[in-house]
Biopython code that builds the backbone (N, CA, C, O; Angstrom):
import numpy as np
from Bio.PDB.StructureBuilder import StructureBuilder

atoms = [
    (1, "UNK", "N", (0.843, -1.175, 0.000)),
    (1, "UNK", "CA", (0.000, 0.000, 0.000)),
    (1, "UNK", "C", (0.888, 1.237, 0.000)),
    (1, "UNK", "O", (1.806, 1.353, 0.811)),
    (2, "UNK", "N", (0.576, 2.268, -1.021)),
    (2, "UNK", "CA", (1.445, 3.480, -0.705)),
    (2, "UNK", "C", (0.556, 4.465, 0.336)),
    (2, "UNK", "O", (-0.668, 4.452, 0.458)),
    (3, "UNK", "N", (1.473, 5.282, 1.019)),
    (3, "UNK", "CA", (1.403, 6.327, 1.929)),
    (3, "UNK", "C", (2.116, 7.323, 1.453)),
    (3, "UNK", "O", (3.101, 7.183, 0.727)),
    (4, "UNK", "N", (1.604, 8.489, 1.880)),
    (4, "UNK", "CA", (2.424, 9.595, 2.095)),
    (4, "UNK", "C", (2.531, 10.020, 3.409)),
    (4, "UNK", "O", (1.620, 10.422, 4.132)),
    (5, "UNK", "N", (3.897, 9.885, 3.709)),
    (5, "UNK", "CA", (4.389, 10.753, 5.354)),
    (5, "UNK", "C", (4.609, 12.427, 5.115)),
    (5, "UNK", "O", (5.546, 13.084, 4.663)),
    (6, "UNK", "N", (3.255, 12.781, 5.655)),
    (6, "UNK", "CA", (3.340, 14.447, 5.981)),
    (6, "UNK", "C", (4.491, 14.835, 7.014)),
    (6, "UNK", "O", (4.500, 14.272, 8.109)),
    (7, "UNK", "N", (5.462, 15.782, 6.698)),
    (7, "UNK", "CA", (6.465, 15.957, 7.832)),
    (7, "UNK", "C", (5.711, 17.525, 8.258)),
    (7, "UNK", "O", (5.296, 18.437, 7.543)),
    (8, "UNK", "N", (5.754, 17.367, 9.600)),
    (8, "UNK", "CA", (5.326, 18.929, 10.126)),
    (8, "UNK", "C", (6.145, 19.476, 11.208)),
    (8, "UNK", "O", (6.109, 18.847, 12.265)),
    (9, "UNK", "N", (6.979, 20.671, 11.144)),
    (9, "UNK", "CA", (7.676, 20.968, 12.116)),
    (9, "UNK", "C", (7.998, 22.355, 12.343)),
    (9, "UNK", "O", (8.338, 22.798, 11.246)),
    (10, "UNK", "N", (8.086, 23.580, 13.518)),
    (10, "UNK", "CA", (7.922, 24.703, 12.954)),
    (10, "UNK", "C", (9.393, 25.309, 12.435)),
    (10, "UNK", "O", (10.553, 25.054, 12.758)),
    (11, "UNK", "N", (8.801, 26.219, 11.490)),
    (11, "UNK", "CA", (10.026, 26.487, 10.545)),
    (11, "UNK", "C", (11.276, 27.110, 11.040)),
    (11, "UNK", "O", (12.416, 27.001, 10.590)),
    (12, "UNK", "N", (10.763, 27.898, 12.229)),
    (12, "UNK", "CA", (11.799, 28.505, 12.649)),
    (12, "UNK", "C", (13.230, 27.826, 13.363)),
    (12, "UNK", "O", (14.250, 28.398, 13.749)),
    (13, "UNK", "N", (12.867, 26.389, 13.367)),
    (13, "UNK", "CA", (13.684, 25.599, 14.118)),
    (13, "UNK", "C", (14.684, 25.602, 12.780)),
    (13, "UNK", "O", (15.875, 25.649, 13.090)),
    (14, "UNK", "N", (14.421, 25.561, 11.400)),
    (14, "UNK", "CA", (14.844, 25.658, 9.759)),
    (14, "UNK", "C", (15.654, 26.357, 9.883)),
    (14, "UNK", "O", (16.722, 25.757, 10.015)),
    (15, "UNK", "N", (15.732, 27.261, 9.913)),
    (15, "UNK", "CA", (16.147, 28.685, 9.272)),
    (15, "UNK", "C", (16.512, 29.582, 10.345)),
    (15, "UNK", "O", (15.805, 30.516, 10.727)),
    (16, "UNK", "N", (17.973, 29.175, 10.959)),
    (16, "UNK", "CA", (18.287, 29.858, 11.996)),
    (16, "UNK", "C", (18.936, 30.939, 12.250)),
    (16, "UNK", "O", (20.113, 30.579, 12.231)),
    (17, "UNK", "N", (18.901, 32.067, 12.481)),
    (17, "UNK", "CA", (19.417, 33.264, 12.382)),
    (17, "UNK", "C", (20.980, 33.607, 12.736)),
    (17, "UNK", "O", (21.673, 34.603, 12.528)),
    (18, "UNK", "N", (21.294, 32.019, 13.523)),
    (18, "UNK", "CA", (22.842, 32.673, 14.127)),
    (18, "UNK", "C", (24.101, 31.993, 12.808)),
    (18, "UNK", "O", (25.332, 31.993, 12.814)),
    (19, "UNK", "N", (23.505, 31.687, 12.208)),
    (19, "UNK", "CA", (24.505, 31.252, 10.900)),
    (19, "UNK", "C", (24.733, 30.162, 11.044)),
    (19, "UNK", "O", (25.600, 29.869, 10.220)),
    (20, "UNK", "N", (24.332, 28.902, 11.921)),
    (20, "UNK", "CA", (24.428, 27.746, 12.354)),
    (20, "UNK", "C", (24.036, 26.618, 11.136)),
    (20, "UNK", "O", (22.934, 26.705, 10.593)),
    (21, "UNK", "N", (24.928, 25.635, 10.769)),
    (21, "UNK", "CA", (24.719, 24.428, 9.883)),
    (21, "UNK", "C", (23.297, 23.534, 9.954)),
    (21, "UNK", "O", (23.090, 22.807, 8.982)),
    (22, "UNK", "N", (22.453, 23.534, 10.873)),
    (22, "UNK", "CA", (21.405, 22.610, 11.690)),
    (22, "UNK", "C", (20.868, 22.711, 10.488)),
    (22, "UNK", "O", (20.835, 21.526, 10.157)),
    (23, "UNK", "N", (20.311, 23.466, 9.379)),
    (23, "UNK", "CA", (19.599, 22.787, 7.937)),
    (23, "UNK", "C", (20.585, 21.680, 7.344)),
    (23, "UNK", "O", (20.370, 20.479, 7.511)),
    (24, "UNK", "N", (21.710, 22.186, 6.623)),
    (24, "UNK", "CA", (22.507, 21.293, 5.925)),
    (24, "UNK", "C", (22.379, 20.185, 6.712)),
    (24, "UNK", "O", (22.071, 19.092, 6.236)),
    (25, "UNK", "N", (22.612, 20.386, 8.006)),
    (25, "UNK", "CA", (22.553, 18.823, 8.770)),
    (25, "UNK", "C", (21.409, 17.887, 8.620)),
    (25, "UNK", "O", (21.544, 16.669, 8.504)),
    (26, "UNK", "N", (20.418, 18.439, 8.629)),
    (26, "UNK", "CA", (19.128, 17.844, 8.332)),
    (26, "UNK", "C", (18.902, 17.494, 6.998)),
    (26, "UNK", "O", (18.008, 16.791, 6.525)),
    (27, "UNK", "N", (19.922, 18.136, 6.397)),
    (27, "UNK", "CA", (19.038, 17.527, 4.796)),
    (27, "UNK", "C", (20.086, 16.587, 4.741)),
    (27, "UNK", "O", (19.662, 15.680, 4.024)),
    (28, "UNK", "N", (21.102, 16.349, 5.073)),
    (28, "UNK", "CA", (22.502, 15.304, 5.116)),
    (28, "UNK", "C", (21.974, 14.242, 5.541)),
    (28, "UNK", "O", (22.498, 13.202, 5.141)),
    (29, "UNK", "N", (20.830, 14.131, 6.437)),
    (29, "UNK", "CA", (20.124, 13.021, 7.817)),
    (29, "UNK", "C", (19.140, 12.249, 6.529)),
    (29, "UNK", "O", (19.140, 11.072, 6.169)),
    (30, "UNK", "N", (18.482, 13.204, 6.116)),
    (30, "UNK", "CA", (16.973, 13.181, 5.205)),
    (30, "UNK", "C", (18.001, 12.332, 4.030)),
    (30, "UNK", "O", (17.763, 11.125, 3.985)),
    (31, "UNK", "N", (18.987, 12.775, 3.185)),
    (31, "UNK", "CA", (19.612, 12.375, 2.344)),
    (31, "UNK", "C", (19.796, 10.366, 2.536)),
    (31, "UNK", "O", (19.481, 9.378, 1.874)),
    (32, "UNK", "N", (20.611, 10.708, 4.084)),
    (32, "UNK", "CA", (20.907, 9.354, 4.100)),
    (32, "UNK", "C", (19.707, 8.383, 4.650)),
    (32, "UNK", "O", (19.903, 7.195, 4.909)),
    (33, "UNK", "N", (18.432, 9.037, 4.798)),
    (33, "UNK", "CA", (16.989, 7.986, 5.320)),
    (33, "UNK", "C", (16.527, 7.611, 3.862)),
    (33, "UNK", "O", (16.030, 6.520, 3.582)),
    (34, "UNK", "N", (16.723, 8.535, 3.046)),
    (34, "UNK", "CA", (16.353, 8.428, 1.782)),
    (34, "UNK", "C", (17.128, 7.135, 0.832)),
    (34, "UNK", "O", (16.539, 6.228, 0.245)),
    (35, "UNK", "N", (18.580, 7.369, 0.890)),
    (35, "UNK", "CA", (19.516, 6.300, 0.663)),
    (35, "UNK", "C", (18.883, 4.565, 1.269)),
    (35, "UNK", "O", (18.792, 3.466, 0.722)),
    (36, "UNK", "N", (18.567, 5.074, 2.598)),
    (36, "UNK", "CA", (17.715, 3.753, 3.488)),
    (36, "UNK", "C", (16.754, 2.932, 3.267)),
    (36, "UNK", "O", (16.603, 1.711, 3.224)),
    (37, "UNK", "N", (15.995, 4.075, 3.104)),
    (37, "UNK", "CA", (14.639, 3.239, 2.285)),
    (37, "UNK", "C", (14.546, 2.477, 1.041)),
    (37, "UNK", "O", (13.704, 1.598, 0.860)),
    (38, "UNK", "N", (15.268, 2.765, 0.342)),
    (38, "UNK", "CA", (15.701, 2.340, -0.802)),
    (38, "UNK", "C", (14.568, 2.143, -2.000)),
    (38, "UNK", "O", (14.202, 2.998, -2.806)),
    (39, "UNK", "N", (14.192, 0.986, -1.903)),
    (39, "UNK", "CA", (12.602, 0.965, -3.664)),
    (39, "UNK", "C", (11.630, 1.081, -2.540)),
    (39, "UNK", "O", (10.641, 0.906, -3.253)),
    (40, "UNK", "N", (11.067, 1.255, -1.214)),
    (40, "UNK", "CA", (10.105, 1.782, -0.789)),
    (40, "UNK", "C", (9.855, 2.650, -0.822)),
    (40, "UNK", "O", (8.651, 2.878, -0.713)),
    (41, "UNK", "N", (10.875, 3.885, -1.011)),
    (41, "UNK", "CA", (10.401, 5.369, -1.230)),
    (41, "UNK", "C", (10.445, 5.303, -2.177)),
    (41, "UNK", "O", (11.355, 4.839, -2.865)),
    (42, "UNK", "N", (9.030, 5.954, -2.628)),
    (42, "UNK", "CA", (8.747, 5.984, -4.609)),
    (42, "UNK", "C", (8.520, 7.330, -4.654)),
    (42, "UNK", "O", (7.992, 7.742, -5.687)),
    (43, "UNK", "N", (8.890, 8.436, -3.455)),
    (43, "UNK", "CA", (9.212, 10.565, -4.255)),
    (43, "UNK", "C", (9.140, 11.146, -2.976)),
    (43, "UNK", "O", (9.166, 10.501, -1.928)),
    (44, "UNK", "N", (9.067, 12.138, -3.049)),
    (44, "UNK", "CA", (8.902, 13.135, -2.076)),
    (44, "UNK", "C", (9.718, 14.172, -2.373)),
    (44, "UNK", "O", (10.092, 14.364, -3.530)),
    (45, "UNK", "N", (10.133, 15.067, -1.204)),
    (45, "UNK", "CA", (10.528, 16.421, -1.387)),
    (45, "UNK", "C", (10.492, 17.733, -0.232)),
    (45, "UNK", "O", (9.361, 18.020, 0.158)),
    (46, "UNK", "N", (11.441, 18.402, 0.239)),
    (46, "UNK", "CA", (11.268, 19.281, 0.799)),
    (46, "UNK", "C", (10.710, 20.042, 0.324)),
    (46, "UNK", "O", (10.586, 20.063, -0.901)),
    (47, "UNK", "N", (9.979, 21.262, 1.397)),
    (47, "UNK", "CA", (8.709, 22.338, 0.636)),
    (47, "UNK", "C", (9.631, 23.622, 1.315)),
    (47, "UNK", "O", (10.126, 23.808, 2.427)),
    (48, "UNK", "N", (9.589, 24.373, 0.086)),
    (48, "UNK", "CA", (10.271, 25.840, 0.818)),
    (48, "UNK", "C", (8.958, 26.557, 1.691)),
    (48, "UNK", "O", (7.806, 26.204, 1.939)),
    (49, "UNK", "N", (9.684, 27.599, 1.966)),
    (49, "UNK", "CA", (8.801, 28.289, 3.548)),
    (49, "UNK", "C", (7.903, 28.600, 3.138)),
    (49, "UNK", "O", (7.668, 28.786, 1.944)),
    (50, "UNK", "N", (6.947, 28.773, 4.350)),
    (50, "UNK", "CA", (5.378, 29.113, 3.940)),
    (50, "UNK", "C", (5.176, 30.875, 3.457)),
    (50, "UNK", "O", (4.145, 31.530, 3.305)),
    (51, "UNK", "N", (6.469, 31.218, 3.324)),
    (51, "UNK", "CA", (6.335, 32.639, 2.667)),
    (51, "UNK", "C", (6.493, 32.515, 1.512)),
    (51, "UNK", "O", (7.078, 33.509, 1.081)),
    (52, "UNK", "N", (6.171, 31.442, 0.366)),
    (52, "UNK", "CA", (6.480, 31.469, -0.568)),
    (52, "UNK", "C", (5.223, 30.844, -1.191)),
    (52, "UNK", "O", (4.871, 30.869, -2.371)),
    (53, "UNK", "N", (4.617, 30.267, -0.116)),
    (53, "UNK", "CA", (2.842, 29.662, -0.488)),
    (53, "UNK", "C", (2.237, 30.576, -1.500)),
    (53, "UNK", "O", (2.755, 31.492, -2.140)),
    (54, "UNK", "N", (1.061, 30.128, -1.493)),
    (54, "UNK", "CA", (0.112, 31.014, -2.374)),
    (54, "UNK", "C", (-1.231, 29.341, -1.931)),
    (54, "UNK", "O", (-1.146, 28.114, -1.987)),
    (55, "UNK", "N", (-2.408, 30.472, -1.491)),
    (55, "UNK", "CA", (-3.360, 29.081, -1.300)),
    (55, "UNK", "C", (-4.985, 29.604, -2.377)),
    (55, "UNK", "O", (-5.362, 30.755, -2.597)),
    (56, "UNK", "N", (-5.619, 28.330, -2.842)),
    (56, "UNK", "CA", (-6.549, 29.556, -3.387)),
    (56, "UNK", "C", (-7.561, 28.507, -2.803)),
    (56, "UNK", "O", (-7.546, 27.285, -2.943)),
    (57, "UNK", "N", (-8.532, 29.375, -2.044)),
    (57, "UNK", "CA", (-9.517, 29.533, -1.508)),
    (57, "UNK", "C", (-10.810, 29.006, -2.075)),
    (57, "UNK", "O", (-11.474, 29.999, -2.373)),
    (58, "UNK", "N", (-11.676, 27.586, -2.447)),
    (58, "UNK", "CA", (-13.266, 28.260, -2.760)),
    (58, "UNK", "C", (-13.749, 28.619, -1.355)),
    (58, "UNK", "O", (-13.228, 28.465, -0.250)),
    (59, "UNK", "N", (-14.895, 29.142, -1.744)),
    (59, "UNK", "CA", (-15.936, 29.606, -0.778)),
    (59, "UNK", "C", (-17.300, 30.411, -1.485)),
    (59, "UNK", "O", (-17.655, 31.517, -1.892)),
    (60, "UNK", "N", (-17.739, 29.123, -1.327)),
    (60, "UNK", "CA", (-19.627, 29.976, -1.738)),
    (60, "UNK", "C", (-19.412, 29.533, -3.619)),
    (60, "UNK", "O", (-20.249, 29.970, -4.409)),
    (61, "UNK", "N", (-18.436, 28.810, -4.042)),
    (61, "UNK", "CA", (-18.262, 28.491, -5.101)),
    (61, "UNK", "C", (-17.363, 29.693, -5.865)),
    (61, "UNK", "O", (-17.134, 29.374, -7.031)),
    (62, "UNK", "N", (-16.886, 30.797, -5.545)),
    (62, "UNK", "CA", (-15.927, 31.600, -5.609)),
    (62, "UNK", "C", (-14.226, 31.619, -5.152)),
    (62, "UNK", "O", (-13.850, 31.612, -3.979)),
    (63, "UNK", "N", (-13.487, 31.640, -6.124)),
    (63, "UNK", "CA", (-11.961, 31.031, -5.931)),
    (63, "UNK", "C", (-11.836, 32.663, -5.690)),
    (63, "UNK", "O", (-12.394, 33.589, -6.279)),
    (64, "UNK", "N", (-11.025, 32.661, -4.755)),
    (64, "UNK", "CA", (-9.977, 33.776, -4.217)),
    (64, "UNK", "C", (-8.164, 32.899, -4.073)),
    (64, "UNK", "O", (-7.936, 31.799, -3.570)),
    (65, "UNK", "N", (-7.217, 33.805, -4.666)),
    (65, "UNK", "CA", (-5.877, 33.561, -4.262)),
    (65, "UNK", "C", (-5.325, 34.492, -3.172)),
    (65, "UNK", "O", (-5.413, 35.718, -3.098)),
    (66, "UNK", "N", (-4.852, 33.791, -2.509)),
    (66, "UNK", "CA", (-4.166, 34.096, -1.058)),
    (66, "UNK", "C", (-2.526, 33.788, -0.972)),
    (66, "UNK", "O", (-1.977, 32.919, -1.649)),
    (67, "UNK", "N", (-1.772, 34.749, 0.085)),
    (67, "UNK", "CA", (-0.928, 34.529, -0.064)),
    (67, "UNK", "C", (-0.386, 33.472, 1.373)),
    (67, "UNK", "O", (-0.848, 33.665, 2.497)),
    (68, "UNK", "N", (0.545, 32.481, 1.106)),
    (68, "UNK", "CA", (0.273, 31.999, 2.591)),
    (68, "UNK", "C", (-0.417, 30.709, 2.197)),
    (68, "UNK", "O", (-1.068, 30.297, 1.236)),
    (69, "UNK", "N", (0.092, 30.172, 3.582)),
    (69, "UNK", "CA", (-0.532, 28.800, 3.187)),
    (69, "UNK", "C", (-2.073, 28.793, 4.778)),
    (69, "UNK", "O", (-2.909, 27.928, 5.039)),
    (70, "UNK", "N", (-1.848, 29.908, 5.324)),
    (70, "UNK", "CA", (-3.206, 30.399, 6.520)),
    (70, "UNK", "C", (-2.977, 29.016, 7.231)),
    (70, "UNK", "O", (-3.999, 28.365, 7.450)),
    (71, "UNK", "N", (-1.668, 28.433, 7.656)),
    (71, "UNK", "CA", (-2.122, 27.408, 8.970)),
    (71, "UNK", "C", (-2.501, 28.058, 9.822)),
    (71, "UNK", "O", (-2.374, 29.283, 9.838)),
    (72, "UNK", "N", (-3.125, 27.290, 10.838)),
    (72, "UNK", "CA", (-3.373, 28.138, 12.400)),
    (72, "UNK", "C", (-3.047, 27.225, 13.129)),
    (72, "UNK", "O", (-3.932, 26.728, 13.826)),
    (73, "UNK", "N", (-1.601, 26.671, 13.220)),
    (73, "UNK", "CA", (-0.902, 25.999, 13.570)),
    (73, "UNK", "C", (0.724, 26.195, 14.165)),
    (73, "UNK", "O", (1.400, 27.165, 13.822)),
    (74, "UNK", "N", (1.154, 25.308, 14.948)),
    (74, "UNK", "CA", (2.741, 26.211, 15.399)),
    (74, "UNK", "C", (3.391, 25.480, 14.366)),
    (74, "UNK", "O", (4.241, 26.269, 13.952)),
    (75, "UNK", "N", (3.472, 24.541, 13.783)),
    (75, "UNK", "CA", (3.854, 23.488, 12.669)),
    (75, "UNK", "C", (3.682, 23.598, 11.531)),
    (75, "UNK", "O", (2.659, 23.042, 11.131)),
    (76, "UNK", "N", (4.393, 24.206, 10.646)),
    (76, "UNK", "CA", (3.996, 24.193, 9.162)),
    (76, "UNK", "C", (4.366, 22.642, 8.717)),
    (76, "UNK", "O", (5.030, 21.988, 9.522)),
    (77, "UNK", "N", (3.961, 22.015, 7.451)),
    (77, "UNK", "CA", (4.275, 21.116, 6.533)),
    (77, "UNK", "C", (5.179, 21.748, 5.694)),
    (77, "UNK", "O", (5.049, 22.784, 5.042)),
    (78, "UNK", "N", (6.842, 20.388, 5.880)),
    (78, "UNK", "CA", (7.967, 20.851, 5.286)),
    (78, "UNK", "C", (8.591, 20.293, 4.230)),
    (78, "UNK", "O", (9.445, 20.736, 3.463)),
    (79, "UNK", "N", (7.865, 18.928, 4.327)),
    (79, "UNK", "CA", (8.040, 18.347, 3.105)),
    (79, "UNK", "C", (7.144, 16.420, 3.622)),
    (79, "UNK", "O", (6.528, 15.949, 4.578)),
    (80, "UNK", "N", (7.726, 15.878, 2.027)),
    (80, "UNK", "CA", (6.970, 14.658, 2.293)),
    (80, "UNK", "C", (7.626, 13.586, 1.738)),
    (80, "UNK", "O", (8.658, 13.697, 1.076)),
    (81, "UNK", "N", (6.987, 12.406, 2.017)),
    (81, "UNK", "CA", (7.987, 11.353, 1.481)),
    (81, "UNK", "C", (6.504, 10.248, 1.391)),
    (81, "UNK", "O", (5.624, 9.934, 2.193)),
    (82, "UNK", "N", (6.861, 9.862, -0.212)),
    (82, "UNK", "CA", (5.714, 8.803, -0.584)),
    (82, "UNK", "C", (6.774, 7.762, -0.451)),
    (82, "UNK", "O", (7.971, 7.769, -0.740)),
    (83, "UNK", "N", (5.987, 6.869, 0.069)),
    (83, "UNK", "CA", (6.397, 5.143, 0.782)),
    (83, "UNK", "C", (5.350, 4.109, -0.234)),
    (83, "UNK", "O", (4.169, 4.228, -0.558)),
    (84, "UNK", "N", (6.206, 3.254, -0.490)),
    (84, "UNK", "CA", (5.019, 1.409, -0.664)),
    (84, "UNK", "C", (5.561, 0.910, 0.609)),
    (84, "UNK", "O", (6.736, 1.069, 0.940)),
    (85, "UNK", "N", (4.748, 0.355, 1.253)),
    (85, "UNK", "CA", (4.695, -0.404, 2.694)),
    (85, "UNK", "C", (3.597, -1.443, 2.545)),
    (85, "UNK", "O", (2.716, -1.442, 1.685)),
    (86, "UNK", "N", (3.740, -2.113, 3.278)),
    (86, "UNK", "CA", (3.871, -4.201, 3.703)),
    (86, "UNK", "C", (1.696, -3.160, 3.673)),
    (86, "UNK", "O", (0.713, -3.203, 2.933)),
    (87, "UNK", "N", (2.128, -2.370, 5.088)),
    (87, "UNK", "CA", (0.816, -2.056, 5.703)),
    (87, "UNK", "C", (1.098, -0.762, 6.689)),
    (87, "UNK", "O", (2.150, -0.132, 6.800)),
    (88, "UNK", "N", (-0.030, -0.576, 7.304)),
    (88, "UNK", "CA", (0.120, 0.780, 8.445)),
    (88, "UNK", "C", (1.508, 0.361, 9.567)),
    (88, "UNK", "O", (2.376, 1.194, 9.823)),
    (89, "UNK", "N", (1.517, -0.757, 10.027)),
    (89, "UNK", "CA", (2.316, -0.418, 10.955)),
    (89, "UNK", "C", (3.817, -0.680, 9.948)),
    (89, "UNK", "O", (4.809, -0.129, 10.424)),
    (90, "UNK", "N", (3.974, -1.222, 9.034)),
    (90, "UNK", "CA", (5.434, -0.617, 8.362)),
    (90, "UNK", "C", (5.693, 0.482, 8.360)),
    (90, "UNK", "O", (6.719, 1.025, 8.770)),
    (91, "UNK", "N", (4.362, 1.131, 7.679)),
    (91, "UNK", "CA", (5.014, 2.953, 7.139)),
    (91, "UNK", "C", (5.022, 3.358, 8.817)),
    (91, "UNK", "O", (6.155, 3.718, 9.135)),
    (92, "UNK", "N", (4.220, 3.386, 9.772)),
    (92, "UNK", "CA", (4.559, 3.499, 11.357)),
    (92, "UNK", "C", (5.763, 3.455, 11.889)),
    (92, "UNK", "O", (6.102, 4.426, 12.566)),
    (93, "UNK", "N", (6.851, 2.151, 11.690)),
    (93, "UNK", "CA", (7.909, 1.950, 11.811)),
    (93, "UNK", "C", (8.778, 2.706, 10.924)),
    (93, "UNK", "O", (9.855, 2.977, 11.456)),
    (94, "UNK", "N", (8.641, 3.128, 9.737)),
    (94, "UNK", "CA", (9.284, 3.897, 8.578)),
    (94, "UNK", "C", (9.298, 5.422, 9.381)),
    (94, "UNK", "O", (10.332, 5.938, 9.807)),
    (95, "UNK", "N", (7.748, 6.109, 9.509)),
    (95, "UNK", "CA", (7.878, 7.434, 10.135)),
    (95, "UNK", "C", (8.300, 7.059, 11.534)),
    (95, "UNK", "O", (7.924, 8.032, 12.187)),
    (96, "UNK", "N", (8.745, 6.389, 12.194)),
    (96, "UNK", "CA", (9.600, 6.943, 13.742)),
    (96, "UNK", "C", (10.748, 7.079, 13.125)),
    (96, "UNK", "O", (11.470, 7.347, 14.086)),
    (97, "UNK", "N", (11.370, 7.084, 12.288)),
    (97, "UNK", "CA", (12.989, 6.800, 11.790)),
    (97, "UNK", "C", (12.941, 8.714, 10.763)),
    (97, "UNK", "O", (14.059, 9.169, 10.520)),
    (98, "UNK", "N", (11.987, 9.386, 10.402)),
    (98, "UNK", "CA", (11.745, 10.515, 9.689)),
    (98, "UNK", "C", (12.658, 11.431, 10.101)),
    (98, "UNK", "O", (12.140, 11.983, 11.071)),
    (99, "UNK", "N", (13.642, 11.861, 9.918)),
    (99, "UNK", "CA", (14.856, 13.062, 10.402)),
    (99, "UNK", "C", (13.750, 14.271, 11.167)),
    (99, "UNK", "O", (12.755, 14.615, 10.531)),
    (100, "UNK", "N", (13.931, 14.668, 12.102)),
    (100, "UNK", "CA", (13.543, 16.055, 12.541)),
    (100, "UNK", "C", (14.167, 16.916, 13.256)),
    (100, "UNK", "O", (14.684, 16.660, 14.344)),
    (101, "UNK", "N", (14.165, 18.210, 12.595)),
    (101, "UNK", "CA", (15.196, 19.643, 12.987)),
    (101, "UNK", "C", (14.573, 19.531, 14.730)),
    (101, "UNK", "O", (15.458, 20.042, 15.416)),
    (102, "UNK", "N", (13.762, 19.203, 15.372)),
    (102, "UNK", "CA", (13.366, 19.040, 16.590)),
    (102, "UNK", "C", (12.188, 18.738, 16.869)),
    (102, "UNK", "O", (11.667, 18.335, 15.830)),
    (103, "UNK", "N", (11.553, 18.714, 17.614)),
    (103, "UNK", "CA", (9.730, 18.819, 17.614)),
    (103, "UNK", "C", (8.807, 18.896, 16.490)),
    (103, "UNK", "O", (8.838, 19.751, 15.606)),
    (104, "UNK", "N", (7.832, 17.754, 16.618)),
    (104, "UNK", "CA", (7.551, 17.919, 15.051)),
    (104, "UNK", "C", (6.481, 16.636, 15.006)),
    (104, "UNK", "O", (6.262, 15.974, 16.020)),
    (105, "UNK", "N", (5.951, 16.403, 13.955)),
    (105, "UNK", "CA", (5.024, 15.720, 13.199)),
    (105, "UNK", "C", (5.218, 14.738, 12.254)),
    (105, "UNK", "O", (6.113, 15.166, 11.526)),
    (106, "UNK", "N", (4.820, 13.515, 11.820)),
    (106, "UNK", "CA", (4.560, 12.913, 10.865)),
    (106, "UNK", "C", (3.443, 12.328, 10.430)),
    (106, "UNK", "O", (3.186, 11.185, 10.808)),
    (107, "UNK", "N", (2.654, 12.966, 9.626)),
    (107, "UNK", "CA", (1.533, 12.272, 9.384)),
    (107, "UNK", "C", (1.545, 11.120, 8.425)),
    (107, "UNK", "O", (2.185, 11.175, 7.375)),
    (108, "UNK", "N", (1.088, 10.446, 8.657)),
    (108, "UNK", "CA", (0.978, 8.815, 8.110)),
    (108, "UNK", "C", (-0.664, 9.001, 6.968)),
    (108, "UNK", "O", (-1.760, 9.182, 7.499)),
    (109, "UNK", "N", (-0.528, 8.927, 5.715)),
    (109, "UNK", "CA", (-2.035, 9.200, 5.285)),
    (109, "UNK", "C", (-2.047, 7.918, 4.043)),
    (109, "UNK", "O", (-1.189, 8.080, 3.176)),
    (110, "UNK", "N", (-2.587, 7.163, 3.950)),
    (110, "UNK", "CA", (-2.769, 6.303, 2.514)),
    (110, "UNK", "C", (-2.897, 6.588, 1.485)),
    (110, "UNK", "O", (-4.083, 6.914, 1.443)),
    (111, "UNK", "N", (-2.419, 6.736, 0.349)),
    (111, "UNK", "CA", (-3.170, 7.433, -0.946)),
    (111, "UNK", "C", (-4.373, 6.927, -1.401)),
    (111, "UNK", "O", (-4.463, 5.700, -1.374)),
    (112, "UNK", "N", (-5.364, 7.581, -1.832)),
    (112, "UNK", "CA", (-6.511, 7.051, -2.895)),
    (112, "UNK", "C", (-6.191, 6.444, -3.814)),
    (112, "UNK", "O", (-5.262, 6.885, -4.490)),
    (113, "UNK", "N", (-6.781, 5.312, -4.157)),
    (113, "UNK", "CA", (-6.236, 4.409, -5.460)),
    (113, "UNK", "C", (-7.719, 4.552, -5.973)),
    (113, "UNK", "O", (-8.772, 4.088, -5.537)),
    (114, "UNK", "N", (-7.388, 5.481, -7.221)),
    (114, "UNK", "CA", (-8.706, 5.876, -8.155)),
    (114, "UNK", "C", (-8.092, 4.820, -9.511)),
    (114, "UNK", "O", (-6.922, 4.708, -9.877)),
    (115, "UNK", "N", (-9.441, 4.064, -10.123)),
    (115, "UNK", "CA", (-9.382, 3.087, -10.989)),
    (115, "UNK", "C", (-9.476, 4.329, -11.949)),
    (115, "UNK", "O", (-10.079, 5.377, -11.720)),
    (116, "UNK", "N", (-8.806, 4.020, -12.990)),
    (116, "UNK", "CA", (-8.890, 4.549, -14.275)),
    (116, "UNK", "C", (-9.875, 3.831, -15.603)),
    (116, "UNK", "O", (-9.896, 4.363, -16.713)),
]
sb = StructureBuilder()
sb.init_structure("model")
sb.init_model(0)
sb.init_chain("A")
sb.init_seg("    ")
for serial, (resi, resn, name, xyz) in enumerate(atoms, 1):
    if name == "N":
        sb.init_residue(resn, " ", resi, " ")
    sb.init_atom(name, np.array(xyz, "f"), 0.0, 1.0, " ", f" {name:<3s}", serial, name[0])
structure = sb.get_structure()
């Protein structure tokens, strides 16, 4: 079954102001989980900052574009990683092993398998 692991963590832990390596390190970590997984990870990707979003809105059947991705959350989504797994508790065992800059999230979600 494929999954996608939502990574959520807040950004500021990212992007640290004192000139400190802690990104490169993390993507060095992410690099080598990636190396790990090997033909179970079938994509994913880091997501640049939520200042670079753009979300568009319906409402009332009217699309509005926004800038921002409007969490109301301390955790943005930073990136993701699509998995094939056995079942839930593989990809379970897969996301405790997910690199994180500190405190943080992994959401575990199944994909829709739409018949064509």
């Amino acid at each position: 079954m494929q999954y996608a692991m939502l990574i959520y963590e807040q950004e500021a832990a990212l992007e640290p102001d004192d000139g400190s390596t802690a990104l490169s390190e993390l993507v060095a970590r992410h690099m080598a989980f990636s190396r790990d997984l090997g033909p179970t990870r079938i994509g994913g990707a880091g997501l640049k900052s939520t200042v670079s979003a753009t979300t568009v809105r319906t409402q009332g059947g009217a699309k509005t574009v926004h800038d921002g991705p409007f969490a109301e959350t301390k955790e943005q989504l930073g990136g993701l990683y699509l998995i094939d797994a056995a079942n839930l508790d593989a990809a379970i065992a897969i996301a405790r092993n997910v690199p994180l800059a500190g405190d943080g999230a992994i959401e575990i979600r199944p994909l829709l398998v739409v018949a064509h």
